[in-house]
N, C-alpha and C positions, 0 to 999 in steps of 0.2 A: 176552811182555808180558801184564801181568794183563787177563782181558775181563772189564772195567768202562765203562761212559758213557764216553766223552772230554769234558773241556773244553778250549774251545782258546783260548788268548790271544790280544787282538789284537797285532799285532808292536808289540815295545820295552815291554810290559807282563811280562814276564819276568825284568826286574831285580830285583825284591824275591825274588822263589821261590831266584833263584841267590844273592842272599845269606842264604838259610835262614828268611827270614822267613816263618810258617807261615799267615800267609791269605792267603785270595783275593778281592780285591773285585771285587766285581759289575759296575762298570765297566772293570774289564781283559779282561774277556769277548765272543771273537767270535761264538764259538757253540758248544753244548755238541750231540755229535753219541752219539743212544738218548734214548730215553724215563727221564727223571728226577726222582725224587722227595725230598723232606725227607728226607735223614737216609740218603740212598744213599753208598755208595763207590763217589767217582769219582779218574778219573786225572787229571792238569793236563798242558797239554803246549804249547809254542810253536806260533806260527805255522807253522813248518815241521815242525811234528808228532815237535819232540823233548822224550823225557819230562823232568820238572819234578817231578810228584811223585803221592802220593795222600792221599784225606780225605775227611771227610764233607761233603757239600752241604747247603747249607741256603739257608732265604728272608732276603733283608736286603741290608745292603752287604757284610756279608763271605760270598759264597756258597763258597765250602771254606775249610775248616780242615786241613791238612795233617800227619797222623800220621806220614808217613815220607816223604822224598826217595828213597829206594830204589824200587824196582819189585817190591813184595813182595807176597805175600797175608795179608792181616789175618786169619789164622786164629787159633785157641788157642796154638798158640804162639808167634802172633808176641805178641800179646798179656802172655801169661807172660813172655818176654823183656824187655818195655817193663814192667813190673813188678818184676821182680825186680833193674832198673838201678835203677829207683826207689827200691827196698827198699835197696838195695848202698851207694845214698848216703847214708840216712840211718842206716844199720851206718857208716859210713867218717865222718858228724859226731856220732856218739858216742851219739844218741838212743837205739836199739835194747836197748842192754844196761846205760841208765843206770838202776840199780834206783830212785832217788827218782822217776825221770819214766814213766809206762805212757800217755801221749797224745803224739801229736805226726802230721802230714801226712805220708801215705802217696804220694799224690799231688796236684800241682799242676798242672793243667792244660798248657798251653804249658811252662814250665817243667822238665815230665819227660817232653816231646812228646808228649802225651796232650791237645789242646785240646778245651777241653768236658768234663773231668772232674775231679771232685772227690774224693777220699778221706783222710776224717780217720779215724785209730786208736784208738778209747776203751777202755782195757785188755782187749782181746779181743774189740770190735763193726769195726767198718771199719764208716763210714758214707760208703754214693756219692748223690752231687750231679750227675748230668749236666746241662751247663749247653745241651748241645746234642741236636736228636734221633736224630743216627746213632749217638751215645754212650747214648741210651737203647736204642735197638732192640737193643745188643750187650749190655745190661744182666746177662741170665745167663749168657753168655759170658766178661763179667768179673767177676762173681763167680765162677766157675771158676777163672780164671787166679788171682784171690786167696788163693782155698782152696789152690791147688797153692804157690802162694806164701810162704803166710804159716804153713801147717801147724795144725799146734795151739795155736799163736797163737791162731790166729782161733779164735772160737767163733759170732759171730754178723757177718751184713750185713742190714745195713738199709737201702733206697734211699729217698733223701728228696729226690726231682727233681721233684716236683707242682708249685713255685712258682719252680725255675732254668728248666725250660725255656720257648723260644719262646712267649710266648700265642695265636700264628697258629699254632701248629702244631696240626695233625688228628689229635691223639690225646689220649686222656684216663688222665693218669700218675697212681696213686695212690703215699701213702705204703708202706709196708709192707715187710717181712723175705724176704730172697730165700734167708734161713740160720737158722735157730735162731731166738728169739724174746727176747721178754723178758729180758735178761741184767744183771747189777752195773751200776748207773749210777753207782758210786764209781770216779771216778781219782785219780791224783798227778799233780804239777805241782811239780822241784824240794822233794820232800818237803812241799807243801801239797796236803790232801786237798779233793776237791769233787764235784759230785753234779753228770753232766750230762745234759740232757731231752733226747737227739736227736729225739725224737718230736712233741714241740710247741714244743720254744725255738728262738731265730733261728740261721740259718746250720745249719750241723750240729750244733750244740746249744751249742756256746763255741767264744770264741777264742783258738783255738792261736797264731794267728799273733802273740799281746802275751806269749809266753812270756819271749823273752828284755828283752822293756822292762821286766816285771814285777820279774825278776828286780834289774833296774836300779833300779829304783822302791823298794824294800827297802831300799837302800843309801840313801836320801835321807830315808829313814823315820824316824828315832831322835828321839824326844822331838820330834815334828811333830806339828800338828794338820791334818790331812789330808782333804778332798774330793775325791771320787770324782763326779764327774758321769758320768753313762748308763755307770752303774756295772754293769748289765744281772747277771753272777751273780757279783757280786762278786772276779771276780779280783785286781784292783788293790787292793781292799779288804783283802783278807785278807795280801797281800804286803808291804807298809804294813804289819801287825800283827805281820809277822814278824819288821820291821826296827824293832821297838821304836814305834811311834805313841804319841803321847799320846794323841788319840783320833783315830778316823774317822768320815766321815761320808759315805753311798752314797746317792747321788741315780739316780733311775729312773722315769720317765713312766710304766711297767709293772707293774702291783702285783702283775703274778707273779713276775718279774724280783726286786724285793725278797724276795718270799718266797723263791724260790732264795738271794736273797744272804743272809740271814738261816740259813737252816740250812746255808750252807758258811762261813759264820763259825763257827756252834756247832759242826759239825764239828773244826775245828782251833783253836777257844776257845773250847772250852763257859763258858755263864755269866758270858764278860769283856764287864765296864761301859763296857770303850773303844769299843766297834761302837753308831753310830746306822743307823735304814734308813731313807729317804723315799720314798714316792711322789708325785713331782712334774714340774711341766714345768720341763725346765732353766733357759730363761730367766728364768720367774717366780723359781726358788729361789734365781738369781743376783741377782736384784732388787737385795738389800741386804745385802751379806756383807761389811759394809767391817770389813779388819781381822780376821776370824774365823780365816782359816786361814793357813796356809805355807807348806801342800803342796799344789796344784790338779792334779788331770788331768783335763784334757778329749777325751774318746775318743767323739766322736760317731759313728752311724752313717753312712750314707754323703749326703752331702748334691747330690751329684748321681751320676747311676747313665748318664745318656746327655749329650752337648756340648753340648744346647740349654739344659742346667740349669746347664750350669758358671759365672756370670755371677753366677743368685743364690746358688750353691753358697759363692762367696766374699764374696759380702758375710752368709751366715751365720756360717765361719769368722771374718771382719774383728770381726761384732757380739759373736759367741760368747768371742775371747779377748781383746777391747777389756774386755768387761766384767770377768774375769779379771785384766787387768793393775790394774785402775782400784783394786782392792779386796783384792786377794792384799796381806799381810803384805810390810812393808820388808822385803828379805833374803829374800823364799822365792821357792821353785824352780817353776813352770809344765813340766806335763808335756803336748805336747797334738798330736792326731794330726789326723790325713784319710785316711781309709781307701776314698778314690772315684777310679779307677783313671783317670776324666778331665782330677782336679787334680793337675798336676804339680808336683815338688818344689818350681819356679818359682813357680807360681800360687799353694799353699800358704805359702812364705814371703814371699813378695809380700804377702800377706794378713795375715800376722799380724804383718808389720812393719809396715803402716798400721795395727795394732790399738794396736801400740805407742806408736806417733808418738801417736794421739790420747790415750794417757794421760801423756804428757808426762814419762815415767820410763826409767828407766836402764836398759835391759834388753843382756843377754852371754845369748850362747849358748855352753851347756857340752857338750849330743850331739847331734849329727843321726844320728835313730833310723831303721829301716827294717823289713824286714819276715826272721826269721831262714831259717837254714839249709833247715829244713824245706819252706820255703817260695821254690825257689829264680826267678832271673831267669833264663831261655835270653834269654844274650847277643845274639839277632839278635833278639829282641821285646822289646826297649824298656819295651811296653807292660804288662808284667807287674810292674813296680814299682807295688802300688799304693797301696802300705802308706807312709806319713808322717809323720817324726812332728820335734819338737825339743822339747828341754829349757832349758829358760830362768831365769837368777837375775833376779832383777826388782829392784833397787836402792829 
């Protein structure tokens, strides 16, 4: 058996571990037996001192996160293995060798039982996200296993964990390249080209995970006049443009955000009159748009991040697509997400079915959107859905 810390469950707290569920809350805990810090691998084990699983520890309600129910040691290669299952799936849904697309999620935290880590693919950079501290301390370790992973693929990592991890934790993460430097900030997306900052723009620099809604959003495009709120670098913008737009228009609180969205429009339409870009606050821009547009997507960022917010989270959502319904074009289509891992599909549509009720109009749902393949759910974490989204005709 691996000599790590033990934790020990109190008895009948063991249910969740044996059906694969990968954390451990800090109240199912009798007592952790060694000296234990942030970010240690430790072992989980019953009452009667049988093994459950191993993970990183940490401060909070969920003190382990579980990388493996086996009794393994987390060396390089276990590592490399948990890697290259990751890599194998997204070779086996088609991304790998699709010449239009060079981005897409290498890893997904729980998801590729990896919790606490993040890795997006930028045509040759892998950008890691540890969202936990035992996932940073192994930091050049998995950059290791990625290089042996990804070959010449990769040319660069970048780790950009200074603002996921813990704020109580006792260490000070900077940004910075754990491989190579500076490399092509141009990728493809579905044969649209774009320019992305991992260095200073949010998340790991775009989101991957609105590839396949994107693609959807195209298809609704032709001859629309189309809004883009927190339009951030114009993804949905540009998608829109592809699927014929009469014109567009990118809303963004961010006046860098516009500038990125502005030169990945010229990118893939230099010079076309269809592309507006705002710097503005979304409600304000909503003020008064009666009638102006067709096509709405509302992709906010996350409007609550922990359950004490989830209350006003949804009277944002409620306010954000009431005003949407009220003003969107007879006959056009409302595209509109929740990307907060605490609003459930429930509390989301809950929500913007009161947004409807109070504009007193005819609304059909055509998709319930989600979050793509790259991006997948481990069946026993629920909690990994966090992505939301529906498509709406609004009468």
């Amino acid at each position: 058996m691996s000599n790590f810390s033990k934790v020990i469950l109190k008895k009948g707290k063991e249910e969740s571990l044996l059906r694969f569920h990968p954390w451990v809350f800090s109240g199912a805990i009798d007592r952790i037996e060694g000296n234990v810090e942030e970010g240690d691998v430790v072992t989980v084990h019953t009452s009667d001192l049988r093994f459950l699983g191993i993970g990183h520890c940490g401060i909070g309600s969920i003190a382990v996160r579980i990388f493996s129910f086996q009794d393994i040691n987390p060396d390089l290669n276990f590592w490399c293995s948990k890697f290259k299952a990751a890599y194998e799936l997204r070779k086996r849904i088609g991304l790998i060798s699709k010449k239009e697309t060079n981005v897409f999620r290498l890893v997904h935290g729980e998801g590729d039982g990896m919790p606490g880590l993040i890795v997006d693919f930028y045509n040759g950079t892998a950008v890691l996200q540890a969202h936990t501290v035992g996932m940073w301390l192994i930091r050049n370790m998995l950059a290791e296993a990625l290089q042996i992973t990804l070959g010449d693929q990769l040319t660069a990592i970048y780790d950009k964990s200074s603002k996921t991890l813990p704020f109580k934790a006792s260490i000070e993460p900077v940004y910075g390249y754990l491989l190579g430097g500076n490399s092509t900030r141009e990728v493809m997306e579905d044969g649209n080209r774009f320019l992305v900052d991992w260095e200073e723009g949010q998340k790991t620099g775009f989101f991957v995970d609105q590839r396949e809604n994107r693609k959807l959003l195209s298809q609704y495009a032709f001859g629309k006049d189309v809004l883009n709120m927190f339009c951030y670098t114009g993804g949905f913008s540009f998608s829109a443009m592809r699927g014929g737009a009469n014109l567009v228009h990118s809303v963004d609180s961010s006046a860098k955000a516009i500038e990125m969205t502005k030169q990945n429009v010229e990118l893939n339409f230099p010079g076309d009159p269809r592309h507006t870009a705002f710097a503005a606050d979304a409600f304000d821009f909503m003020h008064d748009i009666k009638d102006k547009y067709d096509l709405i997507i509302l992709d906010p960022p996350a409007f609550a991040k922990h359950k004490n917010a989830l209350n006003q989270a949804l009277q944002g959502y409620k306010k954000l697509n009431s005003r949407a319904f009220q003003q969107i074009r007879p006959g056009g289509v409302l595209f509109t997400f929740s990307c907060s891992q605490v609003v459930t599909k429930t509390n989301f549509r809950e929500a913007v079915f009161s947004a409807a009720a109070l504009s007193k109009r005819n609304v059909r749902i055509l998709h319930q959107l989600s979050q793509p393949g790259d991006h997948p759910i481990n069946i026993y974490h629920p909690e990994g859905e966090y992505l939301k989204g529906l498509v709406l005709y609004v009468e």
